[in-house]
C-alpha positions in Angstrom: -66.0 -15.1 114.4 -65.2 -13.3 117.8 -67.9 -15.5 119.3 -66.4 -18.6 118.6 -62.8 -17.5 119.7 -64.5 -16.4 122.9 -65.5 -19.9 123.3 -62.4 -21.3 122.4 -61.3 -19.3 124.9 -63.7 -20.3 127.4 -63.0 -23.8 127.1 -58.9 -23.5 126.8 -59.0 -21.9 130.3 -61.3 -24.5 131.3 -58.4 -27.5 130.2 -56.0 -24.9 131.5 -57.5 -24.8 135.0 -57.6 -29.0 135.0 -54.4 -29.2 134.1 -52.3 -26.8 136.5 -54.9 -28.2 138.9 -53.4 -31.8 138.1 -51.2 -31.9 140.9 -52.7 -30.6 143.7 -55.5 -33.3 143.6 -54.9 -33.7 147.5 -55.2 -29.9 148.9 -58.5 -28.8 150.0 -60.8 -27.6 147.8 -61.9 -23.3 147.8 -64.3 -22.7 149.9 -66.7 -21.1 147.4 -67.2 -24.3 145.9 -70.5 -26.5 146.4 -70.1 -30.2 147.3 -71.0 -31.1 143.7 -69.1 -28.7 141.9 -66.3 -30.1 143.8 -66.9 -33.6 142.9 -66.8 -32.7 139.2 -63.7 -30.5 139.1 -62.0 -33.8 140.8 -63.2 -35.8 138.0 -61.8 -33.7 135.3 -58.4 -33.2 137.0 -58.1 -36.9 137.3 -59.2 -37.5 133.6 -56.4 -34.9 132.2 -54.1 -36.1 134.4 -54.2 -39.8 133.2 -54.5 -38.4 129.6 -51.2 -36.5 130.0 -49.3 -38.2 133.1 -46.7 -40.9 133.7 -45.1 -43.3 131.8 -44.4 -45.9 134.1 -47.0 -48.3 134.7 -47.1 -51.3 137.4 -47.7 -54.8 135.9 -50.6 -56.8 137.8 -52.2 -59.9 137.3 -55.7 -58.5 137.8 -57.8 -57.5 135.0 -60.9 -56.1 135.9 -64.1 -56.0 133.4 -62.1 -54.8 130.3 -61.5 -51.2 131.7 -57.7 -51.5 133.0 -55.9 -49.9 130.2 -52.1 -48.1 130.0 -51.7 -44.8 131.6 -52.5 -42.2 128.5 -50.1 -39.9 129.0 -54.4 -38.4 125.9 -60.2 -27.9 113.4 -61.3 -30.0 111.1 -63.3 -28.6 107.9 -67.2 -28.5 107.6 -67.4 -31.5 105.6 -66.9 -34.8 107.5 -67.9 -38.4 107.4 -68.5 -41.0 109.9 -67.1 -44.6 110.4 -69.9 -46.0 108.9 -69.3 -43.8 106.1 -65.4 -43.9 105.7 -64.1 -43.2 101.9 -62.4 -46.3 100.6 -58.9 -46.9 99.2 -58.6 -44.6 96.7 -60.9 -42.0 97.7 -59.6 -38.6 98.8 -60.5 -37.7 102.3 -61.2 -33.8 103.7 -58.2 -32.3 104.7 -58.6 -29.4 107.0 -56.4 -26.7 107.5 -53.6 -27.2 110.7 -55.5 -24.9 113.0 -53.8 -23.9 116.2 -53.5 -25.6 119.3 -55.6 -25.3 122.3 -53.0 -23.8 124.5 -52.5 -25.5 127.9 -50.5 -24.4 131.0 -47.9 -27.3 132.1 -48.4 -28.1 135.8 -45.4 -26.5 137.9 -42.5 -28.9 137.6 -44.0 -30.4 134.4 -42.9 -30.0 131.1 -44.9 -29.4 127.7 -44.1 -29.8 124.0 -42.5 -26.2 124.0 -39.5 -27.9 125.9 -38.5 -29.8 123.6 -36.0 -29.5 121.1 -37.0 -27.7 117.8 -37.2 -30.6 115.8 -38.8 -32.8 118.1 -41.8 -30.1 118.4 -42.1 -30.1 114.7 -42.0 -33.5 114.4 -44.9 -34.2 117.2 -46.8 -31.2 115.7 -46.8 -32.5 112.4 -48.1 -35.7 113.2 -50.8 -34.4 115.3 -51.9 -32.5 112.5 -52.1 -35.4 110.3 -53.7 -37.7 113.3 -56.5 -34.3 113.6 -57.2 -34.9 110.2 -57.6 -38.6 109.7 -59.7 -38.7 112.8 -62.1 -35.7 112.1 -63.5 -38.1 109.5 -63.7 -41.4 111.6 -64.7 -40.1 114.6 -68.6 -39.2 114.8 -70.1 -36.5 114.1 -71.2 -36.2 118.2 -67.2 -35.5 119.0 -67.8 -32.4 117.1 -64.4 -30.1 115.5 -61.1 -32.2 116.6 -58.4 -29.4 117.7 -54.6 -30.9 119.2 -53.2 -29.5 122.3 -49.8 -28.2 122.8 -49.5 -30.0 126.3 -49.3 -33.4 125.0 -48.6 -35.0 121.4 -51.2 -37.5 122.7 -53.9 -35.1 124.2 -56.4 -33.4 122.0 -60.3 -32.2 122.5 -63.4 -32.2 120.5 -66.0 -29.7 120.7 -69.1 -29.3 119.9 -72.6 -27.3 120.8 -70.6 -26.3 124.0 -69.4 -29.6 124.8 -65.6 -30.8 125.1 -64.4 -33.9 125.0 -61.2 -35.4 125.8 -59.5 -37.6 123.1 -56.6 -39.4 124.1 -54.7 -41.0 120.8 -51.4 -42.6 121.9 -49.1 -44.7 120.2 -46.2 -45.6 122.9 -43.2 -48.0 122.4 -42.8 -50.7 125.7 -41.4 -54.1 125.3 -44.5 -55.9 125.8 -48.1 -55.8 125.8 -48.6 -54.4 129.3 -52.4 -54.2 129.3 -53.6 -56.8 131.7 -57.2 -56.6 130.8 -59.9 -59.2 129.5 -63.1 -58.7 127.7 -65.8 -58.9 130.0 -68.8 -57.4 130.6 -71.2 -56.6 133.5 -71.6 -53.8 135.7 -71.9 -51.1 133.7 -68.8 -52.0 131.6 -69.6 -53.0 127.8 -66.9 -54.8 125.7 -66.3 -56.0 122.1 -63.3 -58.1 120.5 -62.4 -56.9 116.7 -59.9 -58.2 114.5 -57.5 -55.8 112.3 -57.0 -57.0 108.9 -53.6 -58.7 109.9 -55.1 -60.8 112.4 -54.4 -58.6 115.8 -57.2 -58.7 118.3 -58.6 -55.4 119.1 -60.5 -54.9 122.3 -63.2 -51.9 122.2 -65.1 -50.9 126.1 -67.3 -48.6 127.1 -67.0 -48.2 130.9 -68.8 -46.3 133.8 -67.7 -42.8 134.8 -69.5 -40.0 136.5 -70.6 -42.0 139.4 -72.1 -44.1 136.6 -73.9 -41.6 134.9 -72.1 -41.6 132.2 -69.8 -43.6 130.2 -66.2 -43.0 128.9 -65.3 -45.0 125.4 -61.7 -46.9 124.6 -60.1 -49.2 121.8 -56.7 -50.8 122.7 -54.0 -52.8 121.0 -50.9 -54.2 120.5 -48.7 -53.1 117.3 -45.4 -54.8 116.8 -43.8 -52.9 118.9 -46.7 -50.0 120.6 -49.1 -50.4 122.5 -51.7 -48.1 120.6 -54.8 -46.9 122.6 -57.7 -44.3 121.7 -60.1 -43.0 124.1 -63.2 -40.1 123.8 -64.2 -39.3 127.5 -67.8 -37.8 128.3 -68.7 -34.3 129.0 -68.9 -34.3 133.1 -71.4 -31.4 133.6 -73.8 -31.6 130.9 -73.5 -35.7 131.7 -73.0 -36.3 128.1 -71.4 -39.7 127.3 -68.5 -40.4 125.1 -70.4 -40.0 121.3 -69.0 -42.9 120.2 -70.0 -47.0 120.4 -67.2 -49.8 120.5 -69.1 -50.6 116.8 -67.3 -47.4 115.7 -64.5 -47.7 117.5 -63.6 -51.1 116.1 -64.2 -50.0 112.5 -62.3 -46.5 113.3 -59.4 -49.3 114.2 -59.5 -51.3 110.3 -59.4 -48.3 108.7 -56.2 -47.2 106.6 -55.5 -44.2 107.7 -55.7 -45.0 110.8 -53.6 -47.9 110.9 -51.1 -45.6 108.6 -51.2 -43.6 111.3 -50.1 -46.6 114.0 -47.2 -47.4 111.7 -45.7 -44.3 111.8 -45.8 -43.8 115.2 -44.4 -46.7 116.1 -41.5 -46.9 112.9 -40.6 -43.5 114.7 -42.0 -42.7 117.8 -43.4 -39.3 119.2 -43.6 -40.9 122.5 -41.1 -41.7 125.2 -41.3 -45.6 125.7 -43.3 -46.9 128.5 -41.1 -47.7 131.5 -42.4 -51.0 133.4 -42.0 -51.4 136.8 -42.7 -55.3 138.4 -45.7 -55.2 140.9 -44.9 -53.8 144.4 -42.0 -51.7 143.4 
């Protein structure tokens, strides 16, 4: 047991270290560090950053390969299933435990769900327990134990054989669908259209990160009045792409619980709305 909380550890000051780092993305880096090493840490800060940042997003009228997608901001039990594998209507799923929440450090000048007002906490803590436990069993196996953060309702972290990934689940009110991309595919970036059993067109992408070593996976959509997007990002040093195919993604998207999930979020929202700003403002 104390090995495992010394990994936790490990990897909570790892997230912690991106995220205070978050906003100094433009001061030099220490001297101690190797050109590489240097390279990777401005990866991560830039991939929690857009997980947990911002909420106002410039509208353009490019969209380039499927991959231009809404600023996102992003334990389960021994059991699980995968997508392929997803109980049917009817069929209890595993419910873990609410475990705690990988504790990050806001940025200075930012704020973090312990700001908020009492009920509001509770509120974005209860659903992402319930969004931890629907997603432990849709997610593959390769994301390892989901865990939420208490930075970010949106921001949460699978683990597994050493290995964290970042998942971004966010369901965020905006008066329009703001997401300027098309499906297409070439360079590196992979894309697939679905189709939710009401008829709304789902757009899965893998695209390039890393330099290209590795990929980063996303599903986006439009619900009634959300903009609902899910991402798993790769694990930068061991180059470890996202564990999950647009195939999965898509049928992660039909499921149920899922798309229970979407409609509660966006009846009452855990997230600020989206503020839109007309291009060169």
């Amino acid at each position: 047991m104390e090995s495992n909380e010394d990994l936790d550890h490990a990897r909570g000051v790892l997230l912690v270290r991106d995220a205070m780092d978050r906003t100094t993305a433009d001061l030099p880096a220490l001297p101690d560090l190797s050109g590489p090493a240097r390279a990777q840490g401005l990866r991560r800060r830039a991939r929690v950053r857009a997980a947990i940042g911002g909420g106002v997003l410039t509208v353009v009228a490019i969209a380039v390969a499927g991959t231009i997608a809404l600023p996102d901001g992003g334990g389960g039990g021994a059991t699980r299933v995968g997508v392929a594998a997803s109980p049917s209507a009817g069929q209890s799923r595993t419910q873990p435990q609410p475990q705690p929440p990988v504790h990050l450090e806001p940025s200075p000048g930012e704020s973090s769900m312990a700001d908020l007002p009492a009920a509001e906490r509770a509120k974005q803590e209860q659903f992402q327990n319930r969004a931890v436990s629907v997603l432990q069993d849709l997610l593959p196996d390769g994301v390892g134990t989901l865990q939420r953060t208490d930075l970010s309702v949106r921001l949460y972290q699978g683990t597994k054989d050493g290995k964290t990934f970042i998942v971004v689940f966010s369901v965020r009110p905006t008066g329009a669908d703001t997401d300027p991309r098309t499906c297409v595919n070439g360079r590196g970036f992979v894309c697939k259209k679905g189709t939710l059993p009401d008829g709304t067109e789902v757009i899965a992408s893998t695209s390039p990160s890393d330099g290209g070593d590795v990929t980063e996976s996303r599903i986006f959509f439009r619900y009634n009045k959300s903009n609902v997007s899910l991402s798993v990002s790769p694990h930068d040093a061991s180059h470890t792409s996202a564990p999950v195919t647009n195939d999965q993604l898509l049928a992660l998207a039909k499921d149920p619980a899922f798309l229970d999930l979407v409609k509660t979020a966006d009846a009452d929202p855990v997230e600020q709305a989206q503020k839109i700003l007309p291009a060169g403002e």
